[in-house]
Each structure stands twice: as C-alpha cells, then as structure tokens.
PDB file with SEQRES, HELIX, SHEET and CRYST1 records, atoms N, CA, C and O in Angstrom:
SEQRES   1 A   53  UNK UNK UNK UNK UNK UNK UNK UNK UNK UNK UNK UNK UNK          
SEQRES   2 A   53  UNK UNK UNK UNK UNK UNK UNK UNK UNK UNK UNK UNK UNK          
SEQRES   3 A   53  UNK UNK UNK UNK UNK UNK UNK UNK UNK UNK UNK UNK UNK          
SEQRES   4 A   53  UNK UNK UNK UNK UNK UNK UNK UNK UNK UNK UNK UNK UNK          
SEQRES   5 A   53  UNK                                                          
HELIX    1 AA1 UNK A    3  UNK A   27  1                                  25    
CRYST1    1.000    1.000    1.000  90.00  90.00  90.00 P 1           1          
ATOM      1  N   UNK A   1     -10.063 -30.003 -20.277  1.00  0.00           N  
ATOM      2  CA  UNK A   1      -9.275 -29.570 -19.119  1.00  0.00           C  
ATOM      3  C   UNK A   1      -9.858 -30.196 -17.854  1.00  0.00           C  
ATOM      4  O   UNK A   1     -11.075 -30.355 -17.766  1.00  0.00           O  
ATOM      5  N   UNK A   2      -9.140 -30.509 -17.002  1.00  0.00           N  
ATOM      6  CA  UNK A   2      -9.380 -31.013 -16.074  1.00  0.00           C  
ATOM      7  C   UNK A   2      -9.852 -30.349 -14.724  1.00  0.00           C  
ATOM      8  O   UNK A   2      -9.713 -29.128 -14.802  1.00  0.00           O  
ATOM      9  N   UNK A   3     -10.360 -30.752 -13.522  1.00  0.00           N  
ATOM     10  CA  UNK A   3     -10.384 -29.558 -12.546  1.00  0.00           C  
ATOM     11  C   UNK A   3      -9.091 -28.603 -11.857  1.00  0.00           C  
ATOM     12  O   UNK A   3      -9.079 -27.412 -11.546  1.00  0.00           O  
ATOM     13  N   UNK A   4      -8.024 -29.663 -11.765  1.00  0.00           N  
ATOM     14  CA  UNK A   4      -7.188 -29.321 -11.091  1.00  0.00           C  
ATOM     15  C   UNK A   4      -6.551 -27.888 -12.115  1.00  0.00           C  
ATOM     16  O   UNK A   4      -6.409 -26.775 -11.609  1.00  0.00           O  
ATOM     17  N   UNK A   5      -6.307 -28.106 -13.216  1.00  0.00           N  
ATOM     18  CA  UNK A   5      -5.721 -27.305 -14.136  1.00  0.00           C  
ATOM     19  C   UNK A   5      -6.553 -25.921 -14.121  1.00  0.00           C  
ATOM     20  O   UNK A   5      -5.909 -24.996 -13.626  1.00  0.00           O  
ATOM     21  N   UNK A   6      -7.737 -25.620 -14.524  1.00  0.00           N  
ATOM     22  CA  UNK A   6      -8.923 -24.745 -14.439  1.00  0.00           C  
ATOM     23  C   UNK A   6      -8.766 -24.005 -12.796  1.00  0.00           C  
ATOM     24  O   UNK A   6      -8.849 -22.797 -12.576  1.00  0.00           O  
ATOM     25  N   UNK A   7      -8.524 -25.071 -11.772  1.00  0.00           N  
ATOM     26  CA  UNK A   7      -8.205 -24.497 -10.322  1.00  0.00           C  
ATOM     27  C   UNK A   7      -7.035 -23.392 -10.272  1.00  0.00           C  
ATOM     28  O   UNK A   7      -7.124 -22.206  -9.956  1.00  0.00           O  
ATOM     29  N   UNK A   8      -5.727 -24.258 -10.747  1.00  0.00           N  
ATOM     30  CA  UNK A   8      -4.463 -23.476 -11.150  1.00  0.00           C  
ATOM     31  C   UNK A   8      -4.923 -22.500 -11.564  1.00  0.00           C  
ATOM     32  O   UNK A   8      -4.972 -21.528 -10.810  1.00  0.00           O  
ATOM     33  N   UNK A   9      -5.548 -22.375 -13.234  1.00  0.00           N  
ATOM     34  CA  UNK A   9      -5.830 -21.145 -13.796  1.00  0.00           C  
ATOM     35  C   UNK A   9      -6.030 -19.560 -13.127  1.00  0.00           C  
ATOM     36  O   UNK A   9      -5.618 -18.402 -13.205  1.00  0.00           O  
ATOM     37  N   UNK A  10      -7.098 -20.556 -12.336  1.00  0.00           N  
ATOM     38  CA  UNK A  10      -7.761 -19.542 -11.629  1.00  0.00           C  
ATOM     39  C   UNK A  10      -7.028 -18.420 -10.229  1.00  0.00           C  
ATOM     40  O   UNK A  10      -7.379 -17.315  -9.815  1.00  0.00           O  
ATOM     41  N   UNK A  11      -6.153 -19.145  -9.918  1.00  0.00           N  
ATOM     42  CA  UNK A  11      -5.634 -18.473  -8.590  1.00  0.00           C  
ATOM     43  C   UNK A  11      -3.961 -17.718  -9.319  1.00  0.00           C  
ATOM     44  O   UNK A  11      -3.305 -16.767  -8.893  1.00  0.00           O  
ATOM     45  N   UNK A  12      -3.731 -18.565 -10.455  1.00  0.00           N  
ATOM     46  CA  UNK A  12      -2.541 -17.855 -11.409  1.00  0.00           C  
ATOM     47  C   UNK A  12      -3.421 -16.106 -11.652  1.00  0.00           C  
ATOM     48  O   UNK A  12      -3.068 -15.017 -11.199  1.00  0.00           O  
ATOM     49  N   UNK A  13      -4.428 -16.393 -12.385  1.00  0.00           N  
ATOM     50  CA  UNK A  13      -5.062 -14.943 -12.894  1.00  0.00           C  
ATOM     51  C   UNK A  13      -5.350 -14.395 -11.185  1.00  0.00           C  
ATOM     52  O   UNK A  13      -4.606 -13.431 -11.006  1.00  0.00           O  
ATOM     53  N   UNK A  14      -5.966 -14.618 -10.223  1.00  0.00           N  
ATOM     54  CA  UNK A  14      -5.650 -13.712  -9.298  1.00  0.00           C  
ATOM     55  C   UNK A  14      -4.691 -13.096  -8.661  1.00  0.00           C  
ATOM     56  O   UNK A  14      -4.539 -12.017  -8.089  1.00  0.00           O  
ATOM     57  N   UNK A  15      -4.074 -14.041  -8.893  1.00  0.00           N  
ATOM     58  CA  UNK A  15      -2.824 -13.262  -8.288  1.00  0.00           C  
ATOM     59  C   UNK A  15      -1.846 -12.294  -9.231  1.00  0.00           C  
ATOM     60  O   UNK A  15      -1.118 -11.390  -8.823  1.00  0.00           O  
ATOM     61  N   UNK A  16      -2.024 -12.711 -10.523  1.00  0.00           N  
ATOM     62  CA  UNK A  16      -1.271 -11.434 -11.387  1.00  0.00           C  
ATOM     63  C   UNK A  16      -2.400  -9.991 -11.173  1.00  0.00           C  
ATOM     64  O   UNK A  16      -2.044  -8.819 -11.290  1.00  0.00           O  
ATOM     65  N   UNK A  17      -3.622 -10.404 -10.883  1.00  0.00           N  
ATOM     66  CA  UNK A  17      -4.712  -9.346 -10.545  1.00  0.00           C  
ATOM     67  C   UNK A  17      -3.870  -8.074  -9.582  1.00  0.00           C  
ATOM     68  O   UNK A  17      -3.366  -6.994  -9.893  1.00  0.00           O  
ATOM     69  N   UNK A  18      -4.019  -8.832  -8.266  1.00  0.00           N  
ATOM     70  CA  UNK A  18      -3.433  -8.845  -6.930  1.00  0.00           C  
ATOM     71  C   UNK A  18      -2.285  -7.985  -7.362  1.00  0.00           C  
ATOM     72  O   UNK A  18      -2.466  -6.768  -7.399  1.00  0.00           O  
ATOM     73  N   UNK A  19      -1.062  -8.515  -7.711  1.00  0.00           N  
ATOM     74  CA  UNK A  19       0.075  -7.881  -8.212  1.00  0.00           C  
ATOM     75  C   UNK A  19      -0.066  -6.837  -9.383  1.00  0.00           C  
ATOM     76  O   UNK A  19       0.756  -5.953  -9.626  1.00  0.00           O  
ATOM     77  N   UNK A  20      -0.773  -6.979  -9.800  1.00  0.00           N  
ATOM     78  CA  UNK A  20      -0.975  -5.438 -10.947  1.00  0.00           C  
ATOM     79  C   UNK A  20      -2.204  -4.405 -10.363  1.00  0.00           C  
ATOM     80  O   UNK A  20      -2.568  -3.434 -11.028  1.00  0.00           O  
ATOM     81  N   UNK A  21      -2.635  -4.648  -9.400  1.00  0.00           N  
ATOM     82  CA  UNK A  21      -4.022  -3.901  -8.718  1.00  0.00           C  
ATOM     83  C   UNK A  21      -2.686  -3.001  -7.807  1.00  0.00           C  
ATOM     84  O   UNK A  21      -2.889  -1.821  -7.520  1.00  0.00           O  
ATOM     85  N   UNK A  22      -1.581  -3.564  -7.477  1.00  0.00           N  
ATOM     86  CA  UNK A  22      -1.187  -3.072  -6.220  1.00  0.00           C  
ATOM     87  C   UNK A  22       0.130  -2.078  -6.873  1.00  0.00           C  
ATOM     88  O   UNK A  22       0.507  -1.059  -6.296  1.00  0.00           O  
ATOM     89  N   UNK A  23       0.784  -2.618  -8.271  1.00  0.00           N  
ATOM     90  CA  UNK A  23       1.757  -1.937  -8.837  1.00  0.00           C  
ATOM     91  C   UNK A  23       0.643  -0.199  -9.277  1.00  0.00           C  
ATOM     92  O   UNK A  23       1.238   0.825  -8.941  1.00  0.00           O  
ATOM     93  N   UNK A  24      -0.709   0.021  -9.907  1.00  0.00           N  
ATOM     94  CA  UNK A  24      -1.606   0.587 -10.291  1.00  0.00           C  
ATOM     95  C   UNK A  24      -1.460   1.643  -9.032  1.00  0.00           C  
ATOM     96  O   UNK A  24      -0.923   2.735  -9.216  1.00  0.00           O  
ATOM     97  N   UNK A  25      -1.882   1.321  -7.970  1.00  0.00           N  
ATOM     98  CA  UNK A  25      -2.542   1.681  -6.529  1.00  0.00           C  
ATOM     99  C   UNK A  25      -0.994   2.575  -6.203  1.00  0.00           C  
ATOM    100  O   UNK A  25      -1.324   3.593  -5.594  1.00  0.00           O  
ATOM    101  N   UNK A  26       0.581   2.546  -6.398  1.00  0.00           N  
ATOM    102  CA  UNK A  26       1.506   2.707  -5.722  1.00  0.00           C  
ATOM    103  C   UNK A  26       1.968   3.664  -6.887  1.00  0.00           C  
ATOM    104  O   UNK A  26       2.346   4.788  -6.558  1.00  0.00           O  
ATOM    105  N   UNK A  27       1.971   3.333  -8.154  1.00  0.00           N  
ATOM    106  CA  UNK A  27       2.013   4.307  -9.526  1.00  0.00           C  
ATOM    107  C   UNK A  27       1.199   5.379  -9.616  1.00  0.00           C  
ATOM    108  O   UNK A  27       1.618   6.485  -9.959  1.00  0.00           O  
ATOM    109  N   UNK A  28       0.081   5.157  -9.342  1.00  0.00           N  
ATOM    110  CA  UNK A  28      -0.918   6.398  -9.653  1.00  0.00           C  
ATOM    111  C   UNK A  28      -1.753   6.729  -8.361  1.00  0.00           C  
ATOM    112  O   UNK A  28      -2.970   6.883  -8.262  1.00  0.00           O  
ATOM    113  N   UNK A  29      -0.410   6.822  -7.041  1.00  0.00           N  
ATOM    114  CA  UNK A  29      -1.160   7.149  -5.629  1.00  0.00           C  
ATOM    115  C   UNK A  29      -0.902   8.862  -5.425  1.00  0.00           C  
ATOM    116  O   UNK A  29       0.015   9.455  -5.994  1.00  0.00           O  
ATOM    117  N   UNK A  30      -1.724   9.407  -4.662  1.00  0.00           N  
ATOM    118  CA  UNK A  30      -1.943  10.689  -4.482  1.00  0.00           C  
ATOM    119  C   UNK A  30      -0.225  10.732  -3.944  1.00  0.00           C  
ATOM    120  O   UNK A  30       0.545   9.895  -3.473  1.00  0.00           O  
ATOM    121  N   UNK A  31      -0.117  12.485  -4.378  1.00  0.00           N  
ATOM    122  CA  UNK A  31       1.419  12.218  -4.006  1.00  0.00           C  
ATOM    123  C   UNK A  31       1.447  13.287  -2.236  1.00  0.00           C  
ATOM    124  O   UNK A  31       2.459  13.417  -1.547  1.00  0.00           O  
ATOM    125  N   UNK A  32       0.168  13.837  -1.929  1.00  0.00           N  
ATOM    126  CA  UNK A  32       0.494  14.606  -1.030  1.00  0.00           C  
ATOM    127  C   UNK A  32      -0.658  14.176  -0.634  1.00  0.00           C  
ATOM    128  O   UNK A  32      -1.128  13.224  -1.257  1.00  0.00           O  
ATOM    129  N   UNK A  33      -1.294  14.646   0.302  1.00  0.00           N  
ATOM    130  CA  UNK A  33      -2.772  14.980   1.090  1.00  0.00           C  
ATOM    131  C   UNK A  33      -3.339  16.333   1.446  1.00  0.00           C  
ATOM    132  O   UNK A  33      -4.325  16.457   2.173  1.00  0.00           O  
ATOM    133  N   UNK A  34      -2.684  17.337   0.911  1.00  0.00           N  
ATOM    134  CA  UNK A  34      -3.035  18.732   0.520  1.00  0.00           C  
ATOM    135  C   UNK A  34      -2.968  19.911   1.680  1.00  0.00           C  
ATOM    136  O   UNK A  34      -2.266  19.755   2.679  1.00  0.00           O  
ATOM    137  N   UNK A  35      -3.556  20.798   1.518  1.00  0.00           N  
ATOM    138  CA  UNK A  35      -3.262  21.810   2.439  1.00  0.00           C  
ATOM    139  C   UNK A  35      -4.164  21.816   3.895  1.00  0.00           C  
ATOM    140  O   UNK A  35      -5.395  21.804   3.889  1.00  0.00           O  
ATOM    141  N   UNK A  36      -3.312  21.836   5.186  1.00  0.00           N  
ATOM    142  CA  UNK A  36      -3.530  21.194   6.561  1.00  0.00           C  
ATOM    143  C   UNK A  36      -4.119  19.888   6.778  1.00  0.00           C  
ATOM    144  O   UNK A  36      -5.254  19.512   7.070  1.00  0.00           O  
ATOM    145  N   UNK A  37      -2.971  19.283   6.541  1.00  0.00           N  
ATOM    146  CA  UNK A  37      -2.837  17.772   6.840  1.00  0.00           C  
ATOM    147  C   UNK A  37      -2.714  17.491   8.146  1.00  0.00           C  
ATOM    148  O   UNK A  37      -2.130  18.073   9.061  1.00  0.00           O  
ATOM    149  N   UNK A  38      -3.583  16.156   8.073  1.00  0.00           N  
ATOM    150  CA  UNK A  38      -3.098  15.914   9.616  1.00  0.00           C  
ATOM    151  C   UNK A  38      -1.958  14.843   9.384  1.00  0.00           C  
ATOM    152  O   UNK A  38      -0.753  14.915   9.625  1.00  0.00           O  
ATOM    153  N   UNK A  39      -2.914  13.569   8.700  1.00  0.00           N  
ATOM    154  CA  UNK A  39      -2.118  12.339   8.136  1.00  0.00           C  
ATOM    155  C   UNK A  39      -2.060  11.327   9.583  1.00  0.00           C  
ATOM    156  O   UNK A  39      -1.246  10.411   9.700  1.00  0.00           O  
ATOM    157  N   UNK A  40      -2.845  11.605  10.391  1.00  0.00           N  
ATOM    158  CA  UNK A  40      -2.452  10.540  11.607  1.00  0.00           C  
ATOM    159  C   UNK A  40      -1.187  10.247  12.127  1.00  0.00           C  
ATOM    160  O   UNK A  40      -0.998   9.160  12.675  1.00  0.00           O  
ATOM    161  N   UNK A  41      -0.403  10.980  12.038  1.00  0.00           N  
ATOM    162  CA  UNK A  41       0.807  10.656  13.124  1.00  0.00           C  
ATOM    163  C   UNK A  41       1.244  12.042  14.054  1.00  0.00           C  
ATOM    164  O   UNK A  41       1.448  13.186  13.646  1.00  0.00           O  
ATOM    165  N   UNK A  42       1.301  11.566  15.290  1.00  0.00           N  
ATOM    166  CA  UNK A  42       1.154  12.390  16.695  1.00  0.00           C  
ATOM    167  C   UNK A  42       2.519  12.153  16.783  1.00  0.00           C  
ATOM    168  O   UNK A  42       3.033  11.035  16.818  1.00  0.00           O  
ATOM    169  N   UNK A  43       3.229  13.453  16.826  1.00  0.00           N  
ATOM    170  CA  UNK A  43       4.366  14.023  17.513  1.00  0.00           C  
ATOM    171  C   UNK A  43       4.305  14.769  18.740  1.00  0.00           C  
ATOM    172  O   UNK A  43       4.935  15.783  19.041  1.00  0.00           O  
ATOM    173  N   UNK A  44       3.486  14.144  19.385  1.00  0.00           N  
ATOM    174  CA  UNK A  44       3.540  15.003  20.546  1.00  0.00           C  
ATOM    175  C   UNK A  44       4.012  14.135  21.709  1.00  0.00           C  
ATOM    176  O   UNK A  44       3.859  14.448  22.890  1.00  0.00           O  
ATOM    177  N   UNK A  45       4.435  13.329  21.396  1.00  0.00           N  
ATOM    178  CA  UNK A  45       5.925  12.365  22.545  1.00  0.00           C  
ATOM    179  C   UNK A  45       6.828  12.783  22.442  1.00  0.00           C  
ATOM    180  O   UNK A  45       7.465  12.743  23.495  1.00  0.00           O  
ATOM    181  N   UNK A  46       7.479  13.372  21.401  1.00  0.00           N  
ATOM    182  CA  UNK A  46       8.709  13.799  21.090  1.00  0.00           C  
ATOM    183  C   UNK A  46       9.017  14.955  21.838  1.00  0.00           C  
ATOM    184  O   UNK A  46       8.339  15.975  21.963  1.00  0.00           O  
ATOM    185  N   UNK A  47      10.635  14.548  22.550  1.00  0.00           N  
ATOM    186  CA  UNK A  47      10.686  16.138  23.042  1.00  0.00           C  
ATOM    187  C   UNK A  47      12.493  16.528  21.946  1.00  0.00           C  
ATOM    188  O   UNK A  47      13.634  16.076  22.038  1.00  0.00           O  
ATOM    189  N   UNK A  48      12.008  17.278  21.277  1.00  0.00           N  
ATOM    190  CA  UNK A  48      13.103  18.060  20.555  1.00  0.00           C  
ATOM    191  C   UNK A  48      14.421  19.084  21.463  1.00  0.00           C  
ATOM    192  O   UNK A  48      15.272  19.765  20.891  1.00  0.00           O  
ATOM    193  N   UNK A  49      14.281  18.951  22.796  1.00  0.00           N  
ATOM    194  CA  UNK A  49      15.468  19.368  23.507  1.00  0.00           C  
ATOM    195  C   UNK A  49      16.326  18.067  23.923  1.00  0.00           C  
ATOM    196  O   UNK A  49      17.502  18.117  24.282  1.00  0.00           O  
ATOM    197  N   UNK A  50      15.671  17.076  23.834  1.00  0.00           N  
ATOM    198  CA  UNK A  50      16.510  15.804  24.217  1.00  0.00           C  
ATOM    199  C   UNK A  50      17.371  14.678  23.210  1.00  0.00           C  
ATOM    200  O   UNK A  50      18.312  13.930  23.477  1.00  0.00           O  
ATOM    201  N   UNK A  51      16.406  14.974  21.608  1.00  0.00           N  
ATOM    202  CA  UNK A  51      17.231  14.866  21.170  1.00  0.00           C  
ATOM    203  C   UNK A  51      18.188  15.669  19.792  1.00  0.00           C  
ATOM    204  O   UNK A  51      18.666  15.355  18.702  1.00  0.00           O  
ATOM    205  N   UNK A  52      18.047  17.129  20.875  1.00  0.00           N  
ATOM    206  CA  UNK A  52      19.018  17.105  20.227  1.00  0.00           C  
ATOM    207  C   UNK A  52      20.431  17.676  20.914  1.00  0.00           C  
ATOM    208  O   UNK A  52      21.149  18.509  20.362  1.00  0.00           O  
ATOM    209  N   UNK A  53      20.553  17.402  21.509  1.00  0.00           N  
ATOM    210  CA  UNK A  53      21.932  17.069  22.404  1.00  0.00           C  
ATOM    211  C   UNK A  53      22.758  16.015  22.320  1.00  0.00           C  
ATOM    212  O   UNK A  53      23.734  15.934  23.066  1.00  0.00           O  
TER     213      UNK A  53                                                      
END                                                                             
C-alpha cells in the first residue's frame, strides 16, 4: 500500500468515528436535567403582557 491510500484510510475511519461518536452521544443523551433546572437560558427579557396581545 502506498502512502496516499493508508492516508485515505485513515481520515475514512475517522470520520465514520466522528459520525457514529455523535449518532451514540444524541441516542443515548440524558433526556431531562432533573429536578430544579436551570439549563442556562434567561427569560428574564421577556415581557409576557406584550406578547400576548
């Protein structure tokens, strides 16, 4: 085998890595964050009299 081919090889197997590390990670992700969450997002810009009119 040559280098170039062995090169190919190599970035073919990372990247099916890459793509099955990330199908894994999205299949078997926590489905909540449990009791008193914060989760980082601030609603406190929102004003709920404006929209809802």
């Amino acid at each position: 085998m040559n280098i170039q081919a062995i090169l190919i090889l190599i970035i073919f197997a990372a990247a099916v890595f890459y793509i099955c590390r990330l199908m894994y990670r999205n299949l078997f992700a926590k489905k909540s964050c449990g009791d008193n969450c914060k989760c980082g997002v601030d609603f406190s810009g929102i004003d709920l009299d404006k929209t809802n009119k």
